[in-house]
C-alpha positions in Angstrom: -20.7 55.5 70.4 -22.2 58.7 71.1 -21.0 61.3 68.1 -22.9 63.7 69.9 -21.6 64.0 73.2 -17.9 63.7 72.2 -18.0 66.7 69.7 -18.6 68.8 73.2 -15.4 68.5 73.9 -12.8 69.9 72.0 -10.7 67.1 72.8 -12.5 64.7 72.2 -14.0 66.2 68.7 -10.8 66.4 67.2 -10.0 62.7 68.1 -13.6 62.1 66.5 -12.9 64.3 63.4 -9.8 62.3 62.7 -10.8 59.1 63.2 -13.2 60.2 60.3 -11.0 62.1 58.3 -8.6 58.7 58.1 -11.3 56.2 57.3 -13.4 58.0 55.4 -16.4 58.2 57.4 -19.2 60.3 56.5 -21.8 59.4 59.0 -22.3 57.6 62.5 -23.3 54.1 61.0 -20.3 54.3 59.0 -18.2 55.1 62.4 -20.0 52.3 63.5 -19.0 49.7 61.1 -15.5 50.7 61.4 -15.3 50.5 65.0 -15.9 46.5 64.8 -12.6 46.3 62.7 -10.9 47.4 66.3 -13.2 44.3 67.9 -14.2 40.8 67.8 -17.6 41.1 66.8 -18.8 39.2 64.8 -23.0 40.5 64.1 -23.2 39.4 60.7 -24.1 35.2 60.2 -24.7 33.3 57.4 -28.0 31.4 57.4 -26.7 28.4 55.5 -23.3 27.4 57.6 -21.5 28.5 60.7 -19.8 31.4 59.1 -20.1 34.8 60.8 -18.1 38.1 59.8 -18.1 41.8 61.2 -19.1 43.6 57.6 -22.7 42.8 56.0 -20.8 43.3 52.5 -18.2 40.4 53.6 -21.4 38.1 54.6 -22.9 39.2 51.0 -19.5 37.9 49.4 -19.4 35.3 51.5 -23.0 34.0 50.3 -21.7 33.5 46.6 -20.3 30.8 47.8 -23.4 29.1 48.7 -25.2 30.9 45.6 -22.6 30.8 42.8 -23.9 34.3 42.2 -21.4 36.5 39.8 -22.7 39.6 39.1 -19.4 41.4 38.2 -18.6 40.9 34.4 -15.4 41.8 32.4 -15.8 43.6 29.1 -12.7 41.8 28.0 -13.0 38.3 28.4 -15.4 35.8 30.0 -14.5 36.4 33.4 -17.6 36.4 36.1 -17.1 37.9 39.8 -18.9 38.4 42.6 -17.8 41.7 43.5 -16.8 44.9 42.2 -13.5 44.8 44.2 -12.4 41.5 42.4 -13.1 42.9 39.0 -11.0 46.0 39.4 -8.5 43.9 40.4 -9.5 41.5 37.7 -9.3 44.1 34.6 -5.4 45.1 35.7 -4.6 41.8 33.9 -5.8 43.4 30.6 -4.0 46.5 31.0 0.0 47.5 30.9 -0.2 49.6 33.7 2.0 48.8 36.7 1.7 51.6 39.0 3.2 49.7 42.2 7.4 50.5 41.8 10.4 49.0 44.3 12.5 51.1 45.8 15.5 49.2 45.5 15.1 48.0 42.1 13.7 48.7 38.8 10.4 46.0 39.4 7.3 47.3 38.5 3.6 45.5 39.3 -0.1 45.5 38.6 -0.2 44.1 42.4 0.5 45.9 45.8 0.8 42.2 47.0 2.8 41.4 44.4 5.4 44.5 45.3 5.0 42.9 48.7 6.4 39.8 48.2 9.1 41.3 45.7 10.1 43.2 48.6 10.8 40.2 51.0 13.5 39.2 48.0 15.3 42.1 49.3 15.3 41.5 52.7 15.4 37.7 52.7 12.4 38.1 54.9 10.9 34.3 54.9 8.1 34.1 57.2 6.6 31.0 56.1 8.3 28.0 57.9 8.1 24.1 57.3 6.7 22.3 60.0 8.7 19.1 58.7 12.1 20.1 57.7 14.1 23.8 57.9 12.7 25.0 54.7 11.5 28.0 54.7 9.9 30.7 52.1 8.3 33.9 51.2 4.2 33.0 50.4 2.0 30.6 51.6 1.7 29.2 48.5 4.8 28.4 48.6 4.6 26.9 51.7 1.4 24.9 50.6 3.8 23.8 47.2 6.6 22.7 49.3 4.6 20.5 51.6 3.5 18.3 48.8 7.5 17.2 48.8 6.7 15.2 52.1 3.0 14.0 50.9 4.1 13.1 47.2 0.3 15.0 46.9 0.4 15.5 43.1 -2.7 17.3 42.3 -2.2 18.4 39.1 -3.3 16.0 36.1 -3.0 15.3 32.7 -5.9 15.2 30.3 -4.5 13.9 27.8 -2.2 11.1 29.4 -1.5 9.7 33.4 1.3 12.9 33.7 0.5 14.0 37.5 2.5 16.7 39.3 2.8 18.8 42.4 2.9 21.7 40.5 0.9 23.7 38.1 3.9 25.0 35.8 5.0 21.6 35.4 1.9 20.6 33.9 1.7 23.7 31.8 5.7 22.6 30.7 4.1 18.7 29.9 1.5 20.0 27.9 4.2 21.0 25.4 4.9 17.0 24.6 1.4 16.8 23.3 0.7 20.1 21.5 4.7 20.6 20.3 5.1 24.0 21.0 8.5 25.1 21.9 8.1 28.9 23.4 11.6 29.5 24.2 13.8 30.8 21.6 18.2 31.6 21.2 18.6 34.8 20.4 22.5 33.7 19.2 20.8 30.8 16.5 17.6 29.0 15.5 17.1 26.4 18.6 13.6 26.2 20.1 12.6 24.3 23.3 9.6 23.7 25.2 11.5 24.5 28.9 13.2 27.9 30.0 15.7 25.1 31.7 16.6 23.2 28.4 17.3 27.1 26.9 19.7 27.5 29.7 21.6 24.4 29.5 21.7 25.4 25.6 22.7 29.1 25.8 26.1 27.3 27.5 27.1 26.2 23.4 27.7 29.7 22.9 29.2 30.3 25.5 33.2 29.4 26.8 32.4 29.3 30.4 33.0 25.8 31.9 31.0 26.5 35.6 31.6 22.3 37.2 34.9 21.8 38.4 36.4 18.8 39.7 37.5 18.8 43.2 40.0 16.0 42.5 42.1 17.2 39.2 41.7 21.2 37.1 39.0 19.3 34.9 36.2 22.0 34.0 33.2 21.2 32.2 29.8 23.0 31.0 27.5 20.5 31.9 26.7 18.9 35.5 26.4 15.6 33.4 29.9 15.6 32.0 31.1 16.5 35.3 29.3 13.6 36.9 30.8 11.1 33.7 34.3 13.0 34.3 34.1 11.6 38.5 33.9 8.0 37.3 37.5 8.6 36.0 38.3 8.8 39.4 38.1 5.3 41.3 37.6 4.8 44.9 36.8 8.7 45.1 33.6 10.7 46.0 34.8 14.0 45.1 32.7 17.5 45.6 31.2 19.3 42.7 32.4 22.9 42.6 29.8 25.7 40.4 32.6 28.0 39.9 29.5 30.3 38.3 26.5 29.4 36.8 25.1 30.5 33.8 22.1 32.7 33.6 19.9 33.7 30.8 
């Protein structure tokens, strides 16, 4: 593109001056760049596989993969990158600050992608779909997770024992057999448990709310498990179970 020629028309220079003014251009080889992101080409190609990219800096990240190359350091903690981009993003994880608010809500995040999935809670927005079954949800990783439900893929293994899972906070949860912590406190007595689950189904003690109901006679329970016992009292039946409101931390 000739930078030139189109500042002789006063038409054309202001289109110019504000392509430059929103992206931050400074000279014609940056104008160049940027006019590949509206294109498919591709210039830049790695010399060691078939990968080719419009930006030299995404061929330079890229490479690390080839070179194992982290420059980037964290002041913190051990943490290694390969650019200067991932560290910034990197060192948000050692501070409090969570500039990125909902407008709906009171959420607050370190993460605009984090807000952006947040927001998709509010407007039941799912865009990943199942390819298998009807399920649907709001990340690809959560896409990725789900899948493993029809491939029984359970990548996720124990060092210490043959525990395998699907996912990674399950193995995080087994690794409290082993070690014996119990993270999860009552706030109403002493009880500690290794599951934020198990604390649930123990907050219900202090609690009067019976949430399982019995579609066949006005028998309430806590527990799903009573409920289930409570059914066998009722022969030749396969009555519903109702969750008249279910009990949150």
């Amino acid at each position: 593109m000739d930078v030139s020629n189109t500042a002789n028309s006063g038409e054309a220079s202001e289109k110019t001056d504000l392509r430059y003014s929103t992206s931050n251009l400074t000279t014609e080889v940056d104008l160049h760049q940027h006019s590949r992101s509206h294109s498919n080409e591709k210039c830049f190609e790695c010399s060691m596989c078939n990968y080719t990219c419009k930006q030299l800096g995404t061929l330079k990240y890229h490479l690390t993969n080839h070179t194992g190359v982290k420059p980037f350091s964290c002041t913190e903690c051990e943490y290694k990158c390969a650019t200067e981009g991932l560290l910034k993003s990197h060192a948000k994880r050692h501070s409090n600050e969570k500039p990125y608010k909902c407008l709906t809500c009171d959420y607050k995040c370190k993460r605009l992608a984090n807000l952006q999935r947040h927001m998709m809670r509010h407007t039941q927005e799912k865009p990943f779909a199942c390819s298998l079954c009807n399920h649907k949800c709001i990340t690809s990783g959560q896409l990725q997770v789900h899948m493993r439900t029809h491939t029984n893929e359970k990548p996720y293994v124990c060092m210490v024992c043959n525990f395998k899972c699907s996912q990674y906070i399950n193995l995080k949860r087994h690794f409290y057999v082993h070690t014996g912590e119990k993270p999860f406190s009552c706030s109403l007595c002493d009880f500690k448990c290794s599951s934020g689950s198990d604390l649930k189904r123990h907050v219900a003690v202090h609690s009067d709310e019976k949430p399982f109901e019995c579609s066949i006679c006005d028998y309430r329970c806590k527990f799903l498990h009573n409920l289930k016992k409570h059914i066998q009292n009722h022969t030749n039946e396969n009555p519903k179970v109702y969750i008249v409101k279910d009990i949150s931390l």
